[in-house]
Backbone as CSV, one residue per row, in Angstrom:
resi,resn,N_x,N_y,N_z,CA_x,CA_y,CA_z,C_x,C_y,C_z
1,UNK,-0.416,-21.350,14.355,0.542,-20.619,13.567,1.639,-20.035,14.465
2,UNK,1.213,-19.214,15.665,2.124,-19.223,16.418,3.282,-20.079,17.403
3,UNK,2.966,-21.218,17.091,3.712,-22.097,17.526,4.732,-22.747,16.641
4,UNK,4.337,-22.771,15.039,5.266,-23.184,14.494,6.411,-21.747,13.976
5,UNK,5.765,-20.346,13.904,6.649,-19.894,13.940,8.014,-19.580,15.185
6,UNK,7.297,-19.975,16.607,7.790,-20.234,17.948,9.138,-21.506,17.435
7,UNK,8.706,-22.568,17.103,9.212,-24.074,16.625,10.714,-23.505,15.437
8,UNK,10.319,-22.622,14.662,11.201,-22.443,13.456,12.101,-21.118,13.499
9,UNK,11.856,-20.593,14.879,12.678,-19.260,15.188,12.385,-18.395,14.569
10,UNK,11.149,-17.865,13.796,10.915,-16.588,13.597,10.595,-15.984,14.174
11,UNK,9.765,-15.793,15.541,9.663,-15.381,16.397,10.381,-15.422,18.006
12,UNK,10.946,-14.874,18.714,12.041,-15.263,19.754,10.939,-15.625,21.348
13,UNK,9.993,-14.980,21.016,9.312,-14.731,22.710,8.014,-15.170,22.469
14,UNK,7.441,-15.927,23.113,6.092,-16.587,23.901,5.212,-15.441,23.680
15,UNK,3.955,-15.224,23.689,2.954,-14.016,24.028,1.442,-14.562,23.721
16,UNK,0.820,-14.070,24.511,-0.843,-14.490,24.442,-1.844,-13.696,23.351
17,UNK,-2.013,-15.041,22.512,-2.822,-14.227,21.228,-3.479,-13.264,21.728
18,UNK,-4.722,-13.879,22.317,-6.020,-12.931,22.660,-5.774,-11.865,23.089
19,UNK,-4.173,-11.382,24.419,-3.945,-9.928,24.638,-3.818,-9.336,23.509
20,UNK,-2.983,-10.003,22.528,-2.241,-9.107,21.018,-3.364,-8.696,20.709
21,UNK,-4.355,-9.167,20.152,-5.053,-8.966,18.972,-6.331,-7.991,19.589
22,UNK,-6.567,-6.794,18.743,-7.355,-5.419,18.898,-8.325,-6.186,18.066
23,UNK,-9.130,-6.128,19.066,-10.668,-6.801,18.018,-11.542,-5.498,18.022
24,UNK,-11.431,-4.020,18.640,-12.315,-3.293,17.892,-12.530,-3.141,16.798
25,UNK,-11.449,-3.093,15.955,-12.143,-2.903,14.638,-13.087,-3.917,14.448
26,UNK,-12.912,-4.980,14.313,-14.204,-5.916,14.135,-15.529,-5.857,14.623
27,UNK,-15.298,-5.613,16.286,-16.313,-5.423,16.960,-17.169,-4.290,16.238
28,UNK,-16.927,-3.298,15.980,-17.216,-2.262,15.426,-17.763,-2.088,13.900
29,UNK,-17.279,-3.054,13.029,-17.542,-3.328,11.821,-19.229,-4.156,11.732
30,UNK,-19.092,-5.172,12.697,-20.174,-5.730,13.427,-21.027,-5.021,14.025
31,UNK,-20.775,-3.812,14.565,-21.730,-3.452,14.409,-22.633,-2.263,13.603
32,UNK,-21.632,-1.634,12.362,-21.839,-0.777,11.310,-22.956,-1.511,10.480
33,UNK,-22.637,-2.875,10.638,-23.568,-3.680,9.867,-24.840,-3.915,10.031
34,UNK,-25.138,-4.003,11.780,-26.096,-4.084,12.602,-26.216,-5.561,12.909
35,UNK,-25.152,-6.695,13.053,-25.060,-7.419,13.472,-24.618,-7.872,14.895
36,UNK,-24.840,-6.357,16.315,-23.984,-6.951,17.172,-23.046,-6.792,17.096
37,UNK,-22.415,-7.119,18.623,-21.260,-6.671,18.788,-20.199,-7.896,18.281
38,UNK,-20.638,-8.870,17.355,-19.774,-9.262,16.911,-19.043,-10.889,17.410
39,UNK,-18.384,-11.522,16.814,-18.669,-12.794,17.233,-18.589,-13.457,18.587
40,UNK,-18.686,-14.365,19.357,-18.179,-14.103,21.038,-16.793,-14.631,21.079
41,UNK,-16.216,-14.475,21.850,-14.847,-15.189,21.913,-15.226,-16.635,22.963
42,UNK,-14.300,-17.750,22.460,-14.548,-18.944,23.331,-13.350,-19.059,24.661
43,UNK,-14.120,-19.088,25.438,-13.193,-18.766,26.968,-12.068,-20.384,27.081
């Protein structure tokens, strides 16, 4: 998704998903549930 908005000029600048994105909340939701800290990320 970020590439085609990169491709179609809605976005002007490059940036690395994985820095953007705040996965505590998730992490955290994951574990309200008692599932762990939640899914792993793939390196």
């Amino acid at each position: 998704m970020k590439d085609f908005l990169r491709e179609h000029r809605f976005i002007d600048t490059d940036f690395d998903v994985e820095s953007w994105i705040d996965s505590r909340p998730l992490e955290q939701a994951y574990r309200l549930e008692g599932l762990g800290q939640g899914p792993s990320r793939a390196a």
